[in-house]
C-alpha positions, 0 to 999 in steps of 0.5 A, a space after each residue: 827375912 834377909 840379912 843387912 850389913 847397913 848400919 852396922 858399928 864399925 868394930 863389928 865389921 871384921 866379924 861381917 867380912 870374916 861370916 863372908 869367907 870363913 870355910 866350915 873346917 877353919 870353924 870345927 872339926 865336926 861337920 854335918 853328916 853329908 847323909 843330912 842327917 841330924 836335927 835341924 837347929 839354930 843359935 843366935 850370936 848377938 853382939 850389943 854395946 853395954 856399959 863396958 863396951 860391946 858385949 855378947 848375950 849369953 844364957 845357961 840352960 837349965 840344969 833339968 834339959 836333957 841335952 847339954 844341961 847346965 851349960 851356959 850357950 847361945 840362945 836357940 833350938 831346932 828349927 820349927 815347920 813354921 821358921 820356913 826352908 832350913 836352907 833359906 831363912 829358916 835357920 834366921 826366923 829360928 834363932 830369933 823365935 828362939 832367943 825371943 822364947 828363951 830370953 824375951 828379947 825383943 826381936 825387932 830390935 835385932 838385926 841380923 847381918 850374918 850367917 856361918 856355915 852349919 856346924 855338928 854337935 855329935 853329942 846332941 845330933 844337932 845340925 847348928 847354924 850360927 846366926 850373927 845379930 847386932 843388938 840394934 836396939 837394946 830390950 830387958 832380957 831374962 830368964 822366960 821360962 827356968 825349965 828352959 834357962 837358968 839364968 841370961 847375961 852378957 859378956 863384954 867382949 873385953 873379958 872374952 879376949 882378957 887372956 887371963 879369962 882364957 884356958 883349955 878344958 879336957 872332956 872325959 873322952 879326951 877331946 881338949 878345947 877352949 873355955 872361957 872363965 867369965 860372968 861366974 861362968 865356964 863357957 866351953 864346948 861348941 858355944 865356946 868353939 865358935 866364939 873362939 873362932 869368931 874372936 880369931 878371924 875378926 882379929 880380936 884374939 890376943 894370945 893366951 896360955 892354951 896349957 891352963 887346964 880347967 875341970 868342967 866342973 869349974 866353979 867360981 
C-alpha cells in the first residue's frame, strides 16, 4: 500500500505540501511517550466534493463507548496484527479497514496521499496517526453498526472555515481548545485539534473569535 499525490483536485494540493513539512509540535502539544508507549491507532481524514463543494467525512460514536463516547471524530481505531508494521503501512490498512467497519465506505475508491506525524491523546492512551484520503470515488456511507456510530456525515469544508461556526471550548481540567459548530454537531477535542491545524497550514483558516466560548454540552 503506498501514498500517491497523482491526480489529486487542485485545492486539495496546500493540504499535500503542508502533510510534507508540518512538524509534530506545530500540530499538538501532546506527543507520543518517547517510552513508545500508548495503543497503536489510526483515523481516516478523507476529503471529497459534495454538492457545496469539498467536504470532510466525519462520524459521531456512539454514546455506549468506553472512550470518547459521544464524540463526533475521524473514522478509525487501533491498529490490528494483520494492518502490518505500525511503522510502515500499518497505520494506512488501519484507517481504511476502520472507516470501512465504522461507515461501509468503500475503500477502493479512496486514495490515500498522506500522512501526518503520530499525535497522543492522553485521555484514551492513543498513539493517532492522521491518514489523509482523497474520496476519489464517492460510495453510500452510513452508520454499520450503532453500537460503534451514532450517526455518519459530511461537513463542507466551507462551514468548517465560516467564522461564525468557529468558538473555543473549555475542558473541565481547563485545557481550552478550538471547536466547531457544524452539521448539529460540536466537533472539538483532538478531531477538531487537527482539522483546525489542517485549515491553518493549507491557508484555508480565516480569522475567528477565539473569545466565544461554548459548553461541551452544546447542543443545537
Amino acid at each position: 500500500m503506498r501514498l500517491s499525490t497523482e491526480g489529486l483536485p487542485a485545492w486539495l494540493g496546500p493540504v499535500a505540501r503542508a502533510a510534507e513539512t508540518v512538524q509534530p509540535t506545530q500540530l499538538s502539544r501532546f506527543l507520543p511517550p518517547e517510552s513508545g508507549a500508548g495503543r497503536q491507532s489510526a483515523v481516516l481524514i478523507l476529503f471529497g466534493e459534495g454538492d457545496h463543494g469539498p467536504e470532510l467525512l466525519l462520524m459521531e460514536r456512539s454514546g455506549s463507548l468506553r472512550s470518547h463516547a459521544g464524540q463526533p471524530s475521524f473514522p478509525g481505531g487501533s491498529l490490528d496484527p494483520a494492518d502490518g508494521d505500525p511503522l510502515t503501512d500499518g497505520p494506512l490498512r488501519a484507517a481504511l479497514r476502520e472507516a470501512e467497519e465504522e461507515t461501509g465506505l468503500d475503500p477502493r475508491g479512496v486514495q490515500l496521499f498522506g500522512v501526518l506525524p503520530k499525535l497522543f491523546i492522553p485521555v484514551s492512551n492513543f498513539v493517532v496517526t492522521p491518514v489523509l484520503g482523497w474520496w476519489r470515488s464517492p460510495t453510500p456511507v452510513g452508520v454499520v453498526d450503532p453500537a460503534e456510530t451514532a450517526r455518519v456525515f459530511t461537513v463542507p469544508v466551507s462551514d468548517l472555515t465560516d467564522p461564525g461556526n468557529r468558538a473555543t471550548t473549555v475542558h473541565p481540567s481547563g485545557h481550552q481548545g478550538p471547536a466547531f459548530l457544524v452539521e448539529s454537531a460540536l466537533v472539538w477535542g483532538f478531531t477538531a485539534g487537527v482539522i483546525d491545524r489542517i485549515l491553518h497550514f493549507a491557508g484555508w483558516e480565516r480569522p475567528w473569535d477565539r473569545t466565544k466560548q461554548v459548553p461541551l454540552d452544546w447542543r443545537a
